[in-house]
MIRO-517498 format. One record per residue (C-alpha): residue in three letters; x, y, z; residue number from 0. Coordinates in steps of 0.25 Angstrom, whole numbers, plus 5000, padded with zeros to 4 digits. Layout:
<recs>
@rest ALA east X north Y up Z nr NUM
...
</recs>
This chain:
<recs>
@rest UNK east 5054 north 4917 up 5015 nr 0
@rest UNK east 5055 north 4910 up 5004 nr 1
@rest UNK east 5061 north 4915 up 4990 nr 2
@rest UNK east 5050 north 4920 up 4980 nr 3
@rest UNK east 5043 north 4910 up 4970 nr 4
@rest UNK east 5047 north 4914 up 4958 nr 5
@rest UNK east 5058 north 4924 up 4953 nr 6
@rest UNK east 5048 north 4931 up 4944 nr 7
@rest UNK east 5052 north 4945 up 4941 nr 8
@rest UNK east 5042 north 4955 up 4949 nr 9
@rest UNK east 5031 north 4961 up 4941 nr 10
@rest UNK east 5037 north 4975 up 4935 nr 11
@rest UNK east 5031 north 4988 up 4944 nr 12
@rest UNK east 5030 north 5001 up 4938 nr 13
@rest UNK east 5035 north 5014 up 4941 nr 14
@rest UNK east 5021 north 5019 up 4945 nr 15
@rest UNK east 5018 north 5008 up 4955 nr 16
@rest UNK east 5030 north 5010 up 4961 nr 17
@rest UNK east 5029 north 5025 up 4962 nr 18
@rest UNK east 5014 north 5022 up 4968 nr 19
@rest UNK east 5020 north 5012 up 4977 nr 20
@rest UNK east 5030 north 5022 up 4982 nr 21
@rest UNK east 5020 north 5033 up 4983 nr 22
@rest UNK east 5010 north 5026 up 4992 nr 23
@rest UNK east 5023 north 5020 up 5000 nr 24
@rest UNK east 5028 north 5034 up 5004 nr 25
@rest UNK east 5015 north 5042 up 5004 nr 26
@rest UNK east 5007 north 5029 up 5010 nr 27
@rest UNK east 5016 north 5026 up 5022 nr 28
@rest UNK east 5020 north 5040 up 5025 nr 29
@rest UNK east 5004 north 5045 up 5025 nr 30
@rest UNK east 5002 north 5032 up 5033 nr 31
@rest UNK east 5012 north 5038 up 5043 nr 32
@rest UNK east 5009 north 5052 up 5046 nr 33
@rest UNK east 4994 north 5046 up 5047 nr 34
@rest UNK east 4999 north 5037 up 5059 nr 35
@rest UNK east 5005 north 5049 up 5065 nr 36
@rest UNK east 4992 north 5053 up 5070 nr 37
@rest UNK east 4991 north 5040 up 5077 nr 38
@rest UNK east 5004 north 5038 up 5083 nr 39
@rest UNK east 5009 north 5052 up 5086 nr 40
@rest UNK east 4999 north 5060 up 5091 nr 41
@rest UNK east 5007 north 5074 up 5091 nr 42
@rest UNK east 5010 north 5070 up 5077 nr 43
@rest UNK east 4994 north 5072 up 5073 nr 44
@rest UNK east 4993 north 5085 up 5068 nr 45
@rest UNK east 5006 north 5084 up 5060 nr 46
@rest UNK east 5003 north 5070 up 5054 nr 47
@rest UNK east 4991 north 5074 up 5047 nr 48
@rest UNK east 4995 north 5085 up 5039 nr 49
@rest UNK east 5007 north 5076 up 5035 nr 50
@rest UNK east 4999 north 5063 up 5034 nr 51
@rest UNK east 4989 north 5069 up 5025 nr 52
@rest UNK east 4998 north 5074 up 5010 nr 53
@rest UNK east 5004 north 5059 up 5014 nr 54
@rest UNK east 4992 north 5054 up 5011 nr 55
@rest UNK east 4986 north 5060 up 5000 nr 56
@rest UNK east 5000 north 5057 up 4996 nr 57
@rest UNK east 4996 north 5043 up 4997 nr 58
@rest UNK east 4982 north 5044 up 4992 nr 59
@rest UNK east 4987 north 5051 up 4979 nr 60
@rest UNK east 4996 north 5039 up 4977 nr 61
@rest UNK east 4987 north 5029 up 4982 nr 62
@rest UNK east 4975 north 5034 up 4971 nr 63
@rest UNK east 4987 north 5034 up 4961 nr 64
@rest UNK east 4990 north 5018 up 4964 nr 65
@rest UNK east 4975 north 5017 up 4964 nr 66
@rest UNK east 4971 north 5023 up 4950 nr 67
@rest UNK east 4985 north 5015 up 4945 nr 68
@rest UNK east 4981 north 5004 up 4950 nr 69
@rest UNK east 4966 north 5005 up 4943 nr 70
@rest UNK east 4972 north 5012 up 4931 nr 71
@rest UNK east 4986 north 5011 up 4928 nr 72
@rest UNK east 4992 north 4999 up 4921 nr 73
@rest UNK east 4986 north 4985 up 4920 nr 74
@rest UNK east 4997 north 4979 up 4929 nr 75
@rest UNK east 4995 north 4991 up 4939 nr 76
@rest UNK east 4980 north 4990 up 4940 nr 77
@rest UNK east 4973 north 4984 up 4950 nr 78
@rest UNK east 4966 north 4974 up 4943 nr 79
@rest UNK east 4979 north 4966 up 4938 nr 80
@rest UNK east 4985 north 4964 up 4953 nr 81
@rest UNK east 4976 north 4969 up 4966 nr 82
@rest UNK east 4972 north 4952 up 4971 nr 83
@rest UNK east 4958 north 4952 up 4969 nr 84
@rest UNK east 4958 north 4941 up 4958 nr 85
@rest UNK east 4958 north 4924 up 4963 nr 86
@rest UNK east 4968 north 4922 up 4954 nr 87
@rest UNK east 4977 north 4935 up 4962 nr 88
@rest UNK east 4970 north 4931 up 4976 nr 89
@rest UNK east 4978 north 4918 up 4973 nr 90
@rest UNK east 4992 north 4925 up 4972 nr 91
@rest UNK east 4989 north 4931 up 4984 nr 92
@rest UNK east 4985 north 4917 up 4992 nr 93
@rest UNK east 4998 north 4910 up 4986 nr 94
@rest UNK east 5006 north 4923 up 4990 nr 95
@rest UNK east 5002 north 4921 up 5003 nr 96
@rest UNK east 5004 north 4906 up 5003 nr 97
@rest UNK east 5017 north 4910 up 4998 nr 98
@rest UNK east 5021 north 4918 up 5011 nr 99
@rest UNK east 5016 north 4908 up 5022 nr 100
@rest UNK east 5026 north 4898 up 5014 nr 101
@rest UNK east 5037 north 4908 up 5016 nr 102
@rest UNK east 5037 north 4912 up 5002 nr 103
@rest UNK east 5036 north 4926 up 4998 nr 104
@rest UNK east 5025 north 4927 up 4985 nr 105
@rest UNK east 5032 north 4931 up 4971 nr 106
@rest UNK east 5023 north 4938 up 4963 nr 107
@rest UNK east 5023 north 4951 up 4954 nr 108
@rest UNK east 5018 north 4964 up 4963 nr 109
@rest UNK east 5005 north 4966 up 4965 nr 110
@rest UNK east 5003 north 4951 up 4963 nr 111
@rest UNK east 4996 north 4942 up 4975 nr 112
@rest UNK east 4998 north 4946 up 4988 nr 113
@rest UNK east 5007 north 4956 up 4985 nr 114
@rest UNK east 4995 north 4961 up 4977 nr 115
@rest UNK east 4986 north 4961 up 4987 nr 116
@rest UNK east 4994 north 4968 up 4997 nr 117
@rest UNK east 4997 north 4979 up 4987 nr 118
@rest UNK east 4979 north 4981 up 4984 nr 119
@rest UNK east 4980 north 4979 up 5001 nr 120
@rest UNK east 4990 north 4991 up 5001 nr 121
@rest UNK east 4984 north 4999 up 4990 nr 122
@rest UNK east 4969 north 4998 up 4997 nr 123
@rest UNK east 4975 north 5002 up 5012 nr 124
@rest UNK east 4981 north 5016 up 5005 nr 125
@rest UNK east 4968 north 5018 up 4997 nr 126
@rest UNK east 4960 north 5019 up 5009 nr 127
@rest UNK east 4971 north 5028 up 5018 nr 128
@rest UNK east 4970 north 5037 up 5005 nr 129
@rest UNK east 4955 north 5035 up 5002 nr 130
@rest UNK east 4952 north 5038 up 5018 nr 131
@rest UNK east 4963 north 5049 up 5019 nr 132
@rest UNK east 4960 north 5056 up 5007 nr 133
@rest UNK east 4945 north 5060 up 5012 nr 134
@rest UNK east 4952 north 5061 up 5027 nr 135
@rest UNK east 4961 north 5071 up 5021 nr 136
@rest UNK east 4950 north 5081 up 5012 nr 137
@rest UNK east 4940 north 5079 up 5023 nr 138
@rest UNK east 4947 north 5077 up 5039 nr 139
@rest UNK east 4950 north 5091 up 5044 nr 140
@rest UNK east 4963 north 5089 up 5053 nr 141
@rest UNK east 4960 north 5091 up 5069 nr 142
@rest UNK east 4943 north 5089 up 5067 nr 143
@rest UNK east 4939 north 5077 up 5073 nr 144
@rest UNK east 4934 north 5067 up 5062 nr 145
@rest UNK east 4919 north 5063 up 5062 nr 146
@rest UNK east 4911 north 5054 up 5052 nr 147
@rest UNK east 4917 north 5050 up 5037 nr 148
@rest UNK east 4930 north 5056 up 5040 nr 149
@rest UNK east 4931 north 5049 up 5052 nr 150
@rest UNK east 4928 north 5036 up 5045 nr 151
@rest UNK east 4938 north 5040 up 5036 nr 152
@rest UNK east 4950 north 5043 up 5047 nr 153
@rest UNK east 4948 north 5028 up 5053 nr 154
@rest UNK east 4947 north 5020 up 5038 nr 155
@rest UNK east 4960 north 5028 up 5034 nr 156
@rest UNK east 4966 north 5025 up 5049 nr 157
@rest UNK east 4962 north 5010 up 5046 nr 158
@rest UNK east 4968 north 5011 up 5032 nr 159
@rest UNK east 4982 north 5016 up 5039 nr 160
@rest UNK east 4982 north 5004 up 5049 nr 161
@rest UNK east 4984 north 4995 up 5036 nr 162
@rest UNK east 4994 north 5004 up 5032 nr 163
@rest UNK east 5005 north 4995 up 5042 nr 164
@rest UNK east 5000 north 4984 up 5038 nr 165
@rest UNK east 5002 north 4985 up 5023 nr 166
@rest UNK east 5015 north 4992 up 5024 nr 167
@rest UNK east 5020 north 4979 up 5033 nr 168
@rest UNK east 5016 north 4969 up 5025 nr 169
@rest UNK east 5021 north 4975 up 5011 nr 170
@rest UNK east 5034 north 4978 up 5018 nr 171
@rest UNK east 5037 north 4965 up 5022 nr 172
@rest UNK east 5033 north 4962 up 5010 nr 173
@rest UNK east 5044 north 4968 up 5002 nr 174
@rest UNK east 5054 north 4966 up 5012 nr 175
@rest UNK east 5052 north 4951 up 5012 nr 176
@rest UNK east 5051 north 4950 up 4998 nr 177
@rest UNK east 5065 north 4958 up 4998 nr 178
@rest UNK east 5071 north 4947 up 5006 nr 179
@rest UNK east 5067 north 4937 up 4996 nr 180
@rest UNK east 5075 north 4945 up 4986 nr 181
@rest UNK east 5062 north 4951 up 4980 nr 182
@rest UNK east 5066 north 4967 up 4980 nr 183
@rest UNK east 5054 north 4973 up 4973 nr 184
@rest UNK east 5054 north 4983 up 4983 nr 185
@rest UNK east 5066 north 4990 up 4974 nr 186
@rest UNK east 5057 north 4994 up 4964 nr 187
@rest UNK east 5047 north 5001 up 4972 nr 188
@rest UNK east 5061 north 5011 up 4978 nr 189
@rest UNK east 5069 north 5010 up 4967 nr 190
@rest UNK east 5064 north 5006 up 4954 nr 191
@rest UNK east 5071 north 4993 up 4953 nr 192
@rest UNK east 5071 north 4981 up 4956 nr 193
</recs>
């Protein structure tokens, strides 16, 4: 892989991002994982939802605390000033994506073209574990077979979870390639520096 484009210092994350990012990291992956229990140990089942379910309203709480940020906080966390939904941001994305068939990893601020759209991917596949999970958890009673709307519910938050590995996969390899390329951004999400 080629060196970035420019040597353009990154676009300043705040505290509160990256305690928020670091929330839905732990609280995200670990729900994600006592909720696979179920699936691939079935002796584990009736220990995995009891742990599975604090994980994940630990993981809504932080994921409607990214959301409300993310519609209310300020202007350069909101929504509106990155999430590519604009042509001129949609073009950031199409050359980002130019950029990695030519070997060439894209060198922009965070949350800026396809980085940008992987994040708004990312944000929208934890909303919906924490939307469906949230009326799985106030409505499912543990061991009664699931009829109806909470049933509905159970298989959207299931389909959520398979997208889980695929985010996870791409955004890791994201950073780990562009830590190779001498781009070590990932610093300041574990330790506050760059």
């Amino acid at each position: 892989m080629g060196k970035p484009r420019n040597s353009s210092p990154p676009e300043e994350l705040n505290s509160f991002i990256i305690f928020l990012h670091f929330g839905l990291m732990v609280f995200g992956i670990l729900a994600w994982v006592t909720g696979e229990w179920d699936e691939i140990f079935k002796n584990l089942k009736h220990l995995g939802f009891p742990v599975h379910k604090p994980l994940g309203m630990g993981a809504a709480l932080f994921v409607s605390a990214r959301l409300f940020h993310g519609f209310g906080g300020p202007e350069q966390d909101r929504f509106t000033s990155w999430v590519p939904y604009t042509s001129k941001r949609l073009r950031l994305v199409i050359e980002d994506l130019c950029s990695l068939v030519r070997l060439k990893l894209p060198d922009r601020p965070p949350r800026q073209g396809l980085a940008g759209l992987w994040e708004a991917f990312g944000l929208l596949v934890f909303t919906w574990m924490a939307a469906t999970g949230a009326v799985i958890f106030f409505l499912l009673t543990f061991g009664v077979k699931t009829h109806g709307v909470i049933h509905v519910m159970e298989e959207l938050h299931e389909l959520a979870a398979d997208l889980v590995p695929i985010f996870l996969a791409v955004h890791v390899a994201a950073v780990l390639l562009h830590a190779l390329a001498g781009d070590h951004r990932w610093r300041k999400m574990f330790f506050l520096k760059g």
